[in-house]
C-alpha positions as CSV (number, residue, x, y, z in Angstrom):
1,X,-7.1,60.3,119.5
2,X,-4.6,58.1,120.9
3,X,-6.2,54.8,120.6
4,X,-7.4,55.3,117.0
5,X,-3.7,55.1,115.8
6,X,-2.4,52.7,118.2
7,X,-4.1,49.0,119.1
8,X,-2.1,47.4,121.6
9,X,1.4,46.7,120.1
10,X,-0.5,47.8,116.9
11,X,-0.4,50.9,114.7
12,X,-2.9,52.0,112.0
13,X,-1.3,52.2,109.1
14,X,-2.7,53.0,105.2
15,X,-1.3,51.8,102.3
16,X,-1.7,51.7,98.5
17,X,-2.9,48.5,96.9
18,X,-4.7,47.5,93.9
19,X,-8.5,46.4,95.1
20,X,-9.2,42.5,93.1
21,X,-12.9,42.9,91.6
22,X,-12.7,40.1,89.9
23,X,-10.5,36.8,89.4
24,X,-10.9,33.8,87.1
25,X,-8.8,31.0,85.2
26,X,-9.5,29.6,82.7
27,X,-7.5,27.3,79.8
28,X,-7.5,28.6,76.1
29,X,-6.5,26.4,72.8
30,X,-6.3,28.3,69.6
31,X,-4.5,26.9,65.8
32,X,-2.2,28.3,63.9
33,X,-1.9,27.9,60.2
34,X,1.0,29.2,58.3
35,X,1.7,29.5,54.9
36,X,4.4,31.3,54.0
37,X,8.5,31.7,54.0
38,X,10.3,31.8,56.7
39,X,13.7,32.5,57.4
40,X,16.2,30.6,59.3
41,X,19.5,32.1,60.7
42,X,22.1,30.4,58.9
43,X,20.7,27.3,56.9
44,X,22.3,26.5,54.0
45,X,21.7,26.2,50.6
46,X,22.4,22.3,50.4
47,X,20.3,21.6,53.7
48,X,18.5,18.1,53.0
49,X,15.0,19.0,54.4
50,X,14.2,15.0,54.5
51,X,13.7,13.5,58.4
52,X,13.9,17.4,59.6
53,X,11.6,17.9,63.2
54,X,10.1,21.4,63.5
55,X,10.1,23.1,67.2
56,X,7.8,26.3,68.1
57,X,8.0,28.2,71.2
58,X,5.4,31.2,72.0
59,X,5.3,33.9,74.1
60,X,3.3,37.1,74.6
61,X,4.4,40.0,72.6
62,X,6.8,42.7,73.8
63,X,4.4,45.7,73.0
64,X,0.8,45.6,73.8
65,X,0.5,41.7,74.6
66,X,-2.7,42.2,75.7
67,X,-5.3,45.0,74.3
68,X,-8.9,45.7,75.7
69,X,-10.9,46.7,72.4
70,X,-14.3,47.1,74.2
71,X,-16.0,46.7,77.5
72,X,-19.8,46.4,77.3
73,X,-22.6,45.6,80.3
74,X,-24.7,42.4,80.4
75,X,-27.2,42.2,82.8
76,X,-27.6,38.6,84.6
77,X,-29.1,36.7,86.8
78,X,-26.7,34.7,89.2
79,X,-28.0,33.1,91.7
80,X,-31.7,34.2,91.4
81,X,-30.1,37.7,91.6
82,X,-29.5,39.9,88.9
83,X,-26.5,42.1,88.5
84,X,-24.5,44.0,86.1
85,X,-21.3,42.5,84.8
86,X,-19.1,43.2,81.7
87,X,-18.6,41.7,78.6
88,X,-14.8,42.1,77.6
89,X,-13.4,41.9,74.1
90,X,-9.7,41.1,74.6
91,X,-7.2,40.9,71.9
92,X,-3.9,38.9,73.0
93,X,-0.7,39.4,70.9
94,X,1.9,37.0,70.8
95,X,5.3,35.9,69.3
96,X,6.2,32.1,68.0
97,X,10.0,31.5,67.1
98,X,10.3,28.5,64.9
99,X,12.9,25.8,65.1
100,X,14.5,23.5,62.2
101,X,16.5,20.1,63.1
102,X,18.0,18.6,60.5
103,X,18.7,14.6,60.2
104,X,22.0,15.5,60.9
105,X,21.1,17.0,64.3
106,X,22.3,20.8,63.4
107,X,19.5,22.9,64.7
108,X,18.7,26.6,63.0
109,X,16.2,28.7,64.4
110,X,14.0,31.6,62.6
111,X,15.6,34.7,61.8
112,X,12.4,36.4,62.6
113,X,9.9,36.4,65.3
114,X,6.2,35.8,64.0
115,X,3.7,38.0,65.3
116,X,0.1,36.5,65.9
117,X,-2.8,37.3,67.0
118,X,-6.0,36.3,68.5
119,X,-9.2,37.9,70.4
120,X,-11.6,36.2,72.8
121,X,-14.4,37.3,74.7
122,X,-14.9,37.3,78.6
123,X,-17.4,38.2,81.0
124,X,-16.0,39.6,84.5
125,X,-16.8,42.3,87.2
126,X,-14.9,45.0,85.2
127,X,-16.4,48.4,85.7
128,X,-15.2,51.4,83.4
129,X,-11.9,52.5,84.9
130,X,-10.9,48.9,86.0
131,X,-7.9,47.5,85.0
132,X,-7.8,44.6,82.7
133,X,-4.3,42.4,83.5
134,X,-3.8,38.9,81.5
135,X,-1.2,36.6,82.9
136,X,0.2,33.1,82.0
137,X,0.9,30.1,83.9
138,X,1.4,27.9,81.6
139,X,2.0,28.7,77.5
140,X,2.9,25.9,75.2
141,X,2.9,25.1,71.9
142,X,3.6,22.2,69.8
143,X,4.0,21.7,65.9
144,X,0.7,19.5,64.4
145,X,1.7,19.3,61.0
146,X,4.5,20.4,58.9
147,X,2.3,20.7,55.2
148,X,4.7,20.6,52.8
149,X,8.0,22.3,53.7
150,X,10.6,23.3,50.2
151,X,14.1,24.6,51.1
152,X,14.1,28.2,49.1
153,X,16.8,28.4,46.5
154,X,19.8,29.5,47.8
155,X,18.9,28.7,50.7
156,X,18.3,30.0,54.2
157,X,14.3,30.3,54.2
158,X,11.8,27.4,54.3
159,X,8.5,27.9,52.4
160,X,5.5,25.9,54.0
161,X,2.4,25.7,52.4
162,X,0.5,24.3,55.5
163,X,2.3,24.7,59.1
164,X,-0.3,24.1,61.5
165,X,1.0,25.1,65.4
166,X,-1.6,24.3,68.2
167,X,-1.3,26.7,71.4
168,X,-2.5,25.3,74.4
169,X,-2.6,28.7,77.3
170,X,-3.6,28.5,81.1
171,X,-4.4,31.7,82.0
172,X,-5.2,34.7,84.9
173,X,-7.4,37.0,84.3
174,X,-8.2,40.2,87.1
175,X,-9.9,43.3,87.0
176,X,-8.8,45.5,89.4
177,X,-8.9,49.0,90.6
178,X,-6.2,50.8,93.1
179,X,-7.9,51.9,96.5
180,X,-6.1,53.3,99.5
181,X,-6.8,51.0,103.3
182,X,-6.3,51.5,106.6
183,X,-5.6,48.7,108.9
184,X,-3.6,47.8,112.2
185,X,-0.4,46.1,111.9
186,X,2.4,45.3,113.7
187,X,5.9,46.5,111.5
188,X,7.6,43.2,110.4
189,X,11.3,42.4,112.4
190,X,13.8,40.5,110.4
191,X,14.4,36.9,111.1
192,X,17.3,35.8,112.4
193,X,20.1,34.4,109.9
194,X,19.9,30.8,109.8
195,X,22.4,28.3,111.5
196,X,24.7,26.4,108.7
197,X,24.9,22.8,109.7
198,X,25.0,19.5,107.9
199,X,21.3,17.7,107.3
200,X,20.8,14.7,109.1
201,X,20.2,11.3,107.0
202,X,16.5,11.4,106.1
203,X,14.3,9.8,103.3
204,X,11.8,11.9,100.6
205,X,8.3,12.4,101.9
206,X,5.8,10.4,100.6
207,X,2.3,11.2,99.0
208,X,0.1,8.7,101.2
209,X,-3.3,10.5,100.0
210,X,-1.9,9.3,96.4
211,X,0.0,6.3,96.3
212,X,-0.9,3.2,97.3
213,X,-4.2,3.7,96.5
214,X,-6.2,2.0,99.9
215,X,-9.3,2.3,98.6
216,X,-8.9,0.1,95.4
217,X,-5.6,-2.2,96.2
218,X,-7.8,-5.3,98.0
C-alpha cells in the first residue's frame, strides 16, 4: 500500500485536467461588404470627407463568439485506416469598430460596434460531449475599398454604399474533454529571489542559421 502512493521522493498525486482529442491550426480569410450608415462619435456636420483614410479593427464578440450549430460523423480512411471523425459546423461572431481620419488628421471612430458573422466547416476528433474551443493568434483586418462614402446631413454618420473590409484570422482549434490522472510528482519548491546587479557590456545575439546566408553568398 505504501509504495503505490510514494515513488522515491515521489507521490502519486491526481488532478483535474482537460484531455486534448484533437488540435489543429489553420489560417481563415473571409470579406466584408458594407452598405449602410454608420455613425461616428462626434463628426461634424462640415467634415470634408475628401483625402479621409478609413481604419477597422476586429475582434470576437463578447457573447457567444463562437457557436457549434452541428456536429455530424464522417467516416474516413487515413492512412489505409478507416476511422470515425466529425464534421463540425461552427459559426464565429465577431465585432469590427470603424475608424474615420480626416485630411486634417482629427480621427472619429464608430459610435457603434458592427456585429458580423460568419460559419465554416471543420473536420476534427470531436465526439458528442467534447468541447469545441476557438482561439486567435493572430486577427487583422484591413480596409479594401472605401465605395463611395457621403457625409449624412447634419452630420455625424457616414453612408457607404460599398465598404469592403478583408479579415485575415490565424486560428486554434481543440476538442477536448475533462478526465481525472494520476501520476507521480515531486511538489514544486519556489526559486530563490534573484540577485539585483548591473549587466555586464554584451552585444545582441545573432541569427547565424539566417543571416548571412552561407549557402548562397559565394
Amino acid at each position: 500500500m505504501e509504495e503505490k502512493y510514494y515513488h522515491g521522493d515521489r507521490e502519486l498525486i491526481c488532478i483535474n485536467v482537460d484531455q486534448v482529442y484533437d488540435w489543429i491550426v489553420k489560417e481563415k480569410s473571409f470579406d466584408i461588404t458594407l452598405t449602410e450608415t454608420i455613425g461616428f462619435t462626434g463628426l461634424p456636420a462640415d467634415a470634408q470627407l475628401a483625402g479621409a483614410t478609413y481604419q477597422c479593427e476586429v475582434t470576437p464578440a463578447d457573447d457567444f463568439p463562437v457557436v457549434i450549430l452541428s456536429r455530424e460523423d464522417r467516416t474516413l480512411s487515413i492512412n489505409g485506416r478507416t476511422v470515425v471523425l466529425q464534421q463540425l459546423h461552427i459559426q464565429k461572431n465577431f465585432v469590427v469598430t470603424l475608424s474615420v481620419t480626416l485630411a486634417n488628421g482629427v480621427t472619429y471612430t464608430s459610435s457603434e460596434e458592427i456585429p458580423v458573422t460568419r460559419c465554416e466547416q471543420v473536420v476534427l476528433c470531436a465526439p458528442e460531449g467534447t468541447s469545441v474551443e476557438v482561439t486567435y493568434t493572430s486577427l487583422e483586418c484591413f480596409i479594401c475599398s472605401v465605395g463611395t462614402a457621403t457625409l449624412v446631413t447634419g452630420g455625424g454618420a457616414i453612408d457607404f454604399t460599398g465598404l469592403a473590409i478583408s479579415v485575415t484570422t490565424c486560428q486554434s482549434i481543440q476538442s477536448t474533454y475533462p478526465v481525472t490522472v494520476e501520476f507521480h510528482a515531486n511538489y514544486c519548491e519556489p526559486r530563490e529571489d534573484l540577485p539585483t546587479a548591473c549587466p555586464s557590456p554584451g552585444r545582441p545575439e545573432q541569427c547565424p542559421h539566417v543571416f548571412p546566408d552561407f549557402g548562397h553568398c559565394r
